[in-house]
C-alpha positions as CSV (number, residue, x, y, z in Angstrom):
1,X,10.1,-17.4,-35.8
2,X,12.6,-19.7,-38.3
3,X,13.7,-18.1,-41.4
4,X,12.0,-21.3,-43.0
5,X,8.5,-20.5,-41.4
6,X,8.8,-16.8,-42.4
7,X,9.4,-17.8,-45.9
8,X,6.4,-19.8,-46.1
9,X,4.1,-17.7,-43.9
10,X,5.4,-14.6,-46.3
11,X,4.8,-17.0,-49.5
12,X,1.1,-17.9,-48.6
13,X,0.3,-14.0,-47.9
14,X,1.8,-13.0,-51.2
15,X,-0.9,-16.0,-52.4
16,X,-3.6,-14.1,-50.6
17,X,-3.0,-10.8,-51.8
18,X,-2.0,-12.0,-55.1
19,X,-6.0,-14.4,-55.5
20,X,-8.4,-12.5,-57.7
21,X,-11.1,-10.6,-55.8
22,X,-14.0,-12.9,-55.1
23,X,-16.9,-12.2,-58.5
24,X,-19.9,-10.4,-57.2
25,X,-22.9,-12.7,-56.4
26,X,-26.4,-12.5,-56.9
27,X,-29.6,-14.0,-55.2
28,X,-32.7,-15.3,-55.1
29,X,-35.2,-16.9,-52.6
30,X,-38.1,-19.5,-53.4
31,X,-40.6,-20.3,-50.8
32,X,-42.6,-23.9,-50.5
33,X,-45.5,-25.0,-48.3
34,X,-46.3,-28.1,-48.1
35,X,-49.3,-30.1,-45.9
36,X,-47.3,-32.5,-43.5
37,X,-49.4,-35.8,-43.2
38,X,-47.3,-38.2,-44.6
39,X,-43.3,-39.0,-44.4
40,X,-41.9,-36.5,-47.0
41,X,-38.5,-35.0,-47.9
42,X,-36.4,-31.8,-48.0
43,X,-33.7,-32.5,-50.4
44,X,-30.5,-30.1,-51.5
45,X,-27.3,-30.8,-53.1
46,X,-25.0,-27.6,-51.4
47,X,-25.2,-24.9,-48.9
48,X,-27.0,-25.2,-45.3
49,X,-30.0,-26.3,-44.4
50,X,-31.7,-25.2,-41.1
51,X,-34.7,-27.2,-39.4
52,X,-36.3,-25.4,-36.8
53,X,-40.2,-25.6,-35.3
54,X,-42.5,-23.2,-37.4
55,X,-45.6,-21.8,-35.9
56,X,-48.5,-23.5,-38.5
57,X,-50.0,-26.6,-39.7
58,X,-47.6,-26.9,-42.9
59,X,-44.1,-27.2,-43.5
60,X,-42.5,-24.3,-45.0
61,X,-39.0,-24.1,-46.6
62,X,-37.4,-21.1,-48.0
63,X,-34.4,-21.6,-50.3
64,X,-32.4,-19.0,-51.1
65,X,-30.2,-19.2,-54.0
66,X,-26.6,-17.6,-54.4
67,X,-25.2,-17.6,-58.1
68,X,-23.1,-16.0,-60.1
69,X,-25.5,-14.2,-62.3
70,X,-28.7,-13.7,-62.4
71,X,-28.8,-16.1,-65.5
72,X,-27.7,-18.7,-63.5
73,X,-30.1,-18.2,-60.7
74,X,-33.3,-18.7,-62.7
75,X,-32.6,-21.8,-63.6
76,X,-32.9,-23.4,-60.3
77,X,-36.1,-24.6,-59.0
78,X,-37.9,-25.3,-56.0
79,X,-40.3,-27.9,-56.4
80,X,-42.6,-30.9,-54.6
81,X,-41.5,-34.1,-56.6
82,X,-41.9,-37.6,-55.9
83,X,-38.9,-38.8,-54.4
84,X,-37.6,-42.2,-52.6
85,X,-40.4,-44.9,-52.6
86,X,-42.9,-42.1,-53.9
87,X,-42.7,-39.8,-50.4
88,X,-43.5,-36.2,-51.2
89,X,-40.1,-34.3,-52.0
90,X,-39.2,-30.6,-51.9
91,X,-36.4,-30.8,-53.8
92,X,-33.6,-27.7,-55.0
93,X,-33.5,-28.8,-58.2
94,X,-30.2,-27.8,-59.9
95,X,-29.7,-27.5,-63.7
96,X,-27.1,-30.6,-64.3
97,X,-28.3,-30.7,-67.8
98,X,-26.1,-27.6,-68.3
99,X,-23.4,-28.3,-65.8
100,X,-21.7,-30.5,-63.7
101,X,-19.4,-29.0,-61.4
102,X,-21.1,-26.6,-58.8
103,X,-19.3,-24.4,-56.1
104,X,-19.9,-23.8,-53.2
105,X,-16.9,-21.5,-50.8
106,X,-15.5,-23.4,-48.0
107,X,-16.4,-22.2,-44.7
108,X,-15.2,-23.6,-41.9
109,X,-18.2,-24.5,-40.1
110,X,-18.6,-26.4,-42.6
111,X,-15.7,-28.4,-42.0
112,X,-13.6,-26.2,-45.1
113,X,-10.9,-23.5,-43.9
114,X,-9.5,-20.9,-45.1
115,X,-5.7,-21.9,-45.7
116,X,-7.4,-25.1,-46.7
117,X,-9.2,-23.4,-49.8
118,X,-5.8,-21.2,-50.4
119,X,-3.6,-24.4,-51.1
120,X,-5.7,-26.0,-53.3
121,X,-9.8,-26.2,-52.3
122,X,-11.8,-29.5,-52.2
123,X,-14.1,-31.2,-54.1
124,X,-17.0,-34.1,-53.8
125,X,-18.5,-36.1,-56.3
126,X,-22.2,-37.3,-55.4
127,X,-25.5,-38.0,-56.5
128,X,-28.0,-35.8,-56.6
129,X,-31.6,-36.5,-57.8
130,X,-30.3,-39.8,-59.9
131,X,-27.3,-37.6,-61.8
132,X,-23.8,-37.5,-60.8
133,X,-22.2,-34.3,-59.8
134,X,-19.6,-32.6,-58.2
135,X,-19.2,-29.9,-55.6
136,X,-16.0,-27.9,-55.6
137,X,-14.8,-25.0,-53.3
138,X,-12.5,-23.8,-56.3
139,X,-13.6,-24.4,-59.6
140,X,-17.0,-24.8,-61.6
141,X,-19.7,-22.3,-61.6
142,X,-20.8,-20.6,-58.2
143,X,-24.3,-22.3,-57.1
144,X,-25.9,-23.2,-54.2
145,X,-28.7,-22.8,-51.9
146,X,-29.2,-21.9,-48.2
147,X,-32.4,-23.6,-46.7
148,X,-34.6,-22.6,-43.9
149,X,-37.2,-25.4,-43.1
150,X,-40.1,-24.6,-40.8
151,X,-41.6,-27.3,-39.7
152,X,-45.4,-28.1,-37.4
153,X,-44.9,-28.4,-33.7
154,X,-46.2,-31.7,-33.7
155,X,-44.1,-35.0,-34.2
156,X,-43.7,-35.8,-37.9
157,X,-41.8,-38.1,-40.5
158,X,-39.4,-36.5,-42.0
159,X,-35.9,-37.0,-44.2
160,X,-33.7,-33.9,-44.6
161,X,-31.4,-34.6,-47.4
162,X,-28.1,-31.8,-47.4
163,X,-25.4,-33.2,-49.4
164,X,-22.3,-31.0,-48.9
165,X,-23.0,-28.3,-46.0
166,X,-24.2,-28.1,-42.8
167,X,-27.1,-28.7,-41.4
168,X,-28.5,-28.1,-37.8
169,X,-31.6,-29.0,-36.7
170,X,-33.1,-27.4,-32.8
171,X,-36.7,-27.8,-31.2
172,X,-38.5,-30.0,-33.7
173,X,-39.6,-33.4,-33.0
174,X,-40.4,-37.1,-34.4
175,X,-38.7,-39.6,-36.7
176,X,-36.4,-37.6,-38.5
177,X,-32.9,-38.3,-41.0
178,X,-30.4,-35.8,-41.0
179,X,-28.7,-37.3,-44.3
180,X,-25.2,-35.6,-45.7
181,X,-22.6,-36.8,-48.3
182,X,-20.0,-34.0,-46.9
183,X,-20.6,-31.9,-43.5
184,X,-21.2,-31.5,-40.1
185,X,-24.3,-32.0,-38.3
186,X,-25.4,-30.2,-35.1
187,X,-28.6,-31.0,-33.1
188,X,-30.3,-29.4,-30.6
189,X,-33.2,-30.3,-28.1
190,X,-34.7,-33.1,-30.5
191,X,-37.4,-35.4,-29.4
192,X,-38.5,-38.8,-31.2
193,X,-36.4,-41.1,-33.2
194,X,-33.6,-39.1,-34.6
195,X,-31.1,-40.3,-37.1
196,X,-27.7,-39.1,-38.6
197,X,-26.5,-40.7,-41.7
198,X,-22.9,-38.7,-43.1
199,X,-19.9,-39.7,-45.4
200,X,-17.8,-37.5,-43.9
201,X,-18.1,-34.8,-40.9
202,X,-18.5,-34.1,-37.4
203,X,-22.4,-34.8,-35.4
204,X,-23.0,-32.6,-32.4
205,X,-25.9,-33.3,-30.7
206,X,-27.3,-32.1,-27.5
207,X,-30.4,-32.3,-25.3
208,X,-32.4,-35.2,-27.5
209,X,-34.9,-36.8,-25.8
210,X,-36.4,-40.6,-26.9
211,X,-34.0,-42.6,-29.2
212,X,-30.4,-41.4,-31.0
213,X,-28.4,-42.6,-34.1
214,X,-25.3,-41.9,-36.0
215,X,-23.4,-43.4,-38.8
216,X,-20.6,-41.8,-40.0
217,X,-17.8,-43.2,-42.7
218,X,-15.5,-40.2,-40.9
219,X,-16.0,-37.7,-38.5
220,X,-15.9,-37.4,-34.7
221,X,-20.0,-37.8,-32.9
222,X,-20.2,-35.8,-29.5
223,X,-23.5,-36.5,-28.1
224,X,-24.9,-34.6,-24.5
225,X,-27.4,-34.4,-22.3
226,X,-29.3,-37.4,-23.4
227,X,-32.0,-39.1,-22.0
228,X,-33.9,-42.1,-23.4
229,X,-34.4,-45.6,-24.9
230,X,-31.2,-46.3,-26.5
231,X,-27.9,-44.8,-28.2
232,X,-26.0,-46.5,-31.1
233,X,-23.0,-44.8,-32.5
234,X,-21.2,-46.2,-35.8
235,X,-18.1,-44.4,-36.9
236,X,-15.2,-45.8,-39.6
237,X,-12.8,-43.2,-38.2
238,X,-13.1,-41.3,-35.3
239,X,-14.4,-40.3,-32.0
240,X,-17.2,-40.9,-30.2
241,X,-17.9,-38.9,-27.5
242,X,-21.3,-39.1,-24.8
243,X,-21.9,-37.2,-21.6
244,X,-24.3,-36.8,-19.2
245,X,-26.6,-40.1,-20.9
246,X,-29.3,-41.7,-19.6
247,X,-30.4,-44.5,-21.6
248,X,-31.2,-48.4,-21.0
249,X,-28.5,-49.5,-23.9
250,X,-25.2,-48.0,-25.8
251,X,-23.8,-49.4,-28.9
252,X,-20.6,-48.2,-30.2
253,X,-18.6,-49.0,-33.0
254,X,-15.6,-47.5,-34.5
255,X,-12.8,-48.3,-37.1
256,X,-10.5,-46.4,-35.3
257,X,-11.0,-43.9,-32.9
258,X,-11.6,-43.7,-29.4
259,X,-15.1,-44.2,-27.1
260,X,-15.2,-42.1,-24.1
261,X,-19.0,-42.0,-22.1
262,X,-18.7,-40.4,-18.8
263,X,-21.8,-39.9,-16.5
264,X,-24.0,-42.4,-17.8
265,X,-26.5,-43.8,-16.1
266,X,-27.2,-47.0,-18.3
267,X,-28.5,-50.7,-18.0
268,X,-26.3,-52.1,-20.9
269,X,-23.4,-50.6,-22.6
270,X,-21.5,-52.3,-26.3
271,X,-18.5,-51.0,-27.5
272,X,-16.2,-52.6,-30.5
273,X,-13.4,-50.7,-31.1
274,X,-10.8,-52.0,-34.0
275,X,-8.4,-49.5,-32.4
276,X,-8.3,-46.7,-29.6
277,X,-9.2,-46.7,-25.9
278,X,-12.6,-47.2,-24.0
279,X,-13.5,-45.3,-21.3
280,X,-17.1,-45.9,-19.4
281,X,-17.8,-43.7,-16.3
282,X,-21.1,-44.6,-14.6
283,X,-23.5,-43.3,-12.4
284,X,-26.5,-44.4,-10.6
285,X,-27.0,-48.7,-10.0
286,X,-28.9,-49.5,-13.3
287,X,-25.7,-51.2,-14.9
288,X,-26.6,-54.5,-16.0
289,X,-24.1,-55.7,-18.4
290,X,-20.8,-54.5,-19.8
291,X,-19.5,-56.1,-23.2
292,X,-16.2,-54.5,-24.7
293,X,-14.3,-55.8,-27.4
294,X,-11.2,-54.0,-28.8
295,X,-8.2,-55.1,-31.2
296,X,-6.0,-52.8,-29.6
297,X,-6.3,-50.3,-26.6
298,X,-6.8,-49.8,-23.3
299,X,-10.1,-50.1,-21.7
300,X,-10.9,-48.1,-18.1
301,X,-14.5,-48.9,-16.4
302,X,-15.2,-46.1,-13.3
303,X,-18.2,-47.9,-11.5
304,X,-19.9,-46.6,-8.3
305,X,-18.4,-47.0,-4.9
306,X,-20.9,-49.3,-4.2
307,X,-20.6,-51.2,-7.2
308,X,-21.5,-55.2,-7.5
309,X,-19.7,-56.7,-10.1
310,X,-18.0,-60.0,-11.7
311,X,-15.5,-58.7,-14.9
312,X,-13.8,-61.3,-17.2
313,X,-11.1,-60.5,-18.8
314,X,-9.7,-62.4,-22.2
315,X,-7.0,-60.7,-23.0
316,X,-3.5,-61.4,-25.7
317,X,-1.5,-59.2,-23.9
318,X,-2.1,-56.6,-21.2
319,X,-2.9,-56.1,-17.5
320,X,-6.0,-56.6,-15.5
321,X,-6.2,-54.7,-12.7
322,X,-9.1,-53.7,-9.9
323,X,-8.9,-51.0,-7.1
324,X,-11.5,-51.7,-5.3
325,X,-9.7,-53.6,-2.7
326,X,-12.3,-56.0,-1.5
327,X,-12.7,-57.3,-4.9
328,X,-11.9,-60.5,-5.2
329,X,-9.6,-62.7,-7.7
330,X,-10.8,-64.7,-10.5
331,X,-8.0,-66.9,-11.1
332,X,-7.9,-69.3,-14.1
333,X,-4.8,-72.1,-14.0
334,X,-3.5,-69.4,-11.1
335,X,-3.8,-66.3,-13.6
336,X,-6.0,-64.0,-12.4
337,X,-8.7,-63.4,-15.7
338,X,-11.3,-61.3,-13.4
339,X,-12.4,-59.9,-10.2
340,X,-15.7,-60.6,-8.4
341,X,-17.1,-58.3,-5.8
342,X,-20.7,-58.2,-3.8
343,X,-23.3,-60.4,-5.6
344,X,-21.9,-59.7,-8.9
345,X,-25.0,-57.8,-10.1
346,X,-22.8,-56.2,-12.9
347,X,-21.6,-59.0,-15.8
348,X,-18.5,-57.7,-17.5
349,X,-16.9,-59.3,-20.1
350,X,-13.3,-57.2,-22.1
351,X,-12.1,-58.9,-24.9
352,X,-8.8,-57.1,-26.1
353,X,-6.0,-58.3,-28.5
354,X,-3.9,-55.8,-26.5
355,X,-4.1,-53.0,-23.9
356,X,-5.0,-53.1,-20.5
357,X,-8.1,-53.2,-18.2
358,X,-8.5,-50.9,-15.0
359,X,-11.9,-50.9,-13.2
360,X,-12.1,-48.7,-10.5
361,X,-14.7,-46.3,-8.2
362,X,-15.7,-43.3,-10.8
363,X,-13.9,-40.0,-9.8
């Protein structure tokens, strides 16, 4: 090790040993049932939420609040208000009369770290229930709540609102919103119409059945084991990962960041890119159509061995190339724009400012 990193590796321990011991911490938990006819809300500024099938008629959330005194505790509530466009709301409801900055400890599941925290913490300004807050892993005073939502196993309409935190939802069903300002999302064996809506942080989703959607200002979206109507991915910055999909359409677009679907058995797949490479691997002889555009980077198509396809290319700068060796040329004033091969069942159609285009049989 350099003198140089021991000086700062020594420098950050003496931090850590030097940082006031953590104040003590009290809680409390408030339970809510609620009949679930309607579309309704679960709404909480920070902390977790979980969203798991229950074993009644009602939904049932339990919130359990972590302050730094007991004074502070009691004056959250947990209460059915009216919310967006009047839909039944079980709201955390936060005492922003009295302060304005809340805290809630980075964790790194969250998408906060340790040595993060240590040189200097975070903080997010939102709104919360119409006032405008902020959420700090430093400073303010220590508030948040922890939710558990237990919901009918039956499909239902549902919005669950977790501002800064993580939330994870597994074995529930129907058109649901996972909605978060600031933090990761992770989904597991979801049926119905299921929606992710983030500022910023990751979405994990596995094993969803029926239709999947993510928007994300930043963040990475891995999505596996799908199988359904359609997929649409919208990302600002990062990646978009999908494996093992079947689904009659994909629709990705990133900022930046790149795309990469492997095993896909698909009729139509989408994909803008303003930067970062494209990568389709399909399976099974569903694919229909193939429409890529991309500002900059490369874009690789793996088709079948089988495969029937005609791909135009209109390309700035970059190389075309197809290794399937009976495919044919598609020349245009002698330069070769595409390649043609079978009865073309396949239309493909890359337009890229620069980077190159390979199609070739899926390894």
């Amino acid at each position: 090790m350099s003198r140089s990193l021991k000086c700062v590796t020594l420098s950050l321990l003496a931090l850590a040993v030097a940082a006031p011991a953590a104040r003590s911490e009290t809680t409390r938990t408030l339970k809510l049932e609620m009949a679930a006819g309607s579309p309704f809300a679960v709404e909480n500024l920070a902390g977790k939420m979980r969203v798991v099938q229950g074993s009644g008629d009602k939904v049932v959330a339990t919130a359990v609040i972590h302050a730094e005194s007991d004074e502070i505790a009691k004056l959250v509530r947990f209460e059915q208000v009216s919310g967006e466009k009047g839909a039944p709301t079980l709201r955390v409801i936060y005492p922003t009369d009295t302060y304005s900055t809340f805290r809630y400890p980075a964790q790194a599941e969250d998408g906060g770290s340790w040595l993060g925290s240590l040189l200097g913490g975070s903080s997010t300004s939102t709104e919360y229930a119409g006032k405008r807050v902020k959420v700090s892993d430093k400073g303010g005073v220590l508030l948040y709540a922890d939710l558990e939502v237990r919901l009918p196993r039956r499909a239902l309409e549902a919005t669950f609102r977790n501002l800064i935190g993580k939330i994870e939802g597994e074995g529930v069903e129907g058109t649901l919103l996972f909605d978060a300002a600031s933090a990761d999302t992770e989904l597991t064996n979801l049926r119905g119409k299921i929606s992710v809506d983030t500022g910023s942080g990751d979405v994990h989703a596995t094993g969803i059945d029926g239709n999947f959607s993510a928007d994300c200002g930043s963040g990475d979206i891995e999505l596996s084991e799908f199988t359904g109507e359609g997929i649409d991915c919208d990302v600002g910055s990062g990646d978009v990962s999908l494996q093992n999909v079947v689904a009659r359409r994909i629709n990705v677009d990133t900022g930046s960041g790149d795309v990469e679907v492997t095993g896909a058995d698909v009729e139509e797949f989408q994909a803008d890119c303003g930067s970062g490479d494209i990568t389709l691997m399909a399976r099974g002889e569903r694919l229909a159509r193939v429409s890529v555009d991309s500002s900059s980077g490369d874009v690789w198509l793996g088709l079948g061995p089988a495969a029937s396809f005609e791909a135009v290319a209109d390309m700035s700068s970059g190389d075309i190339t197809s290794r399937y060796p009976d495919a044919e040329p598609i020349r245009d004033d002698g330069e070769v724009v595409g390649y043609r091969r079978g009865s073309a069942r396949t239309k493909i159609h890359v337009n890229t400012g620069s980077g190159d285009l390979l199609i070739e049989p899926g390894r």
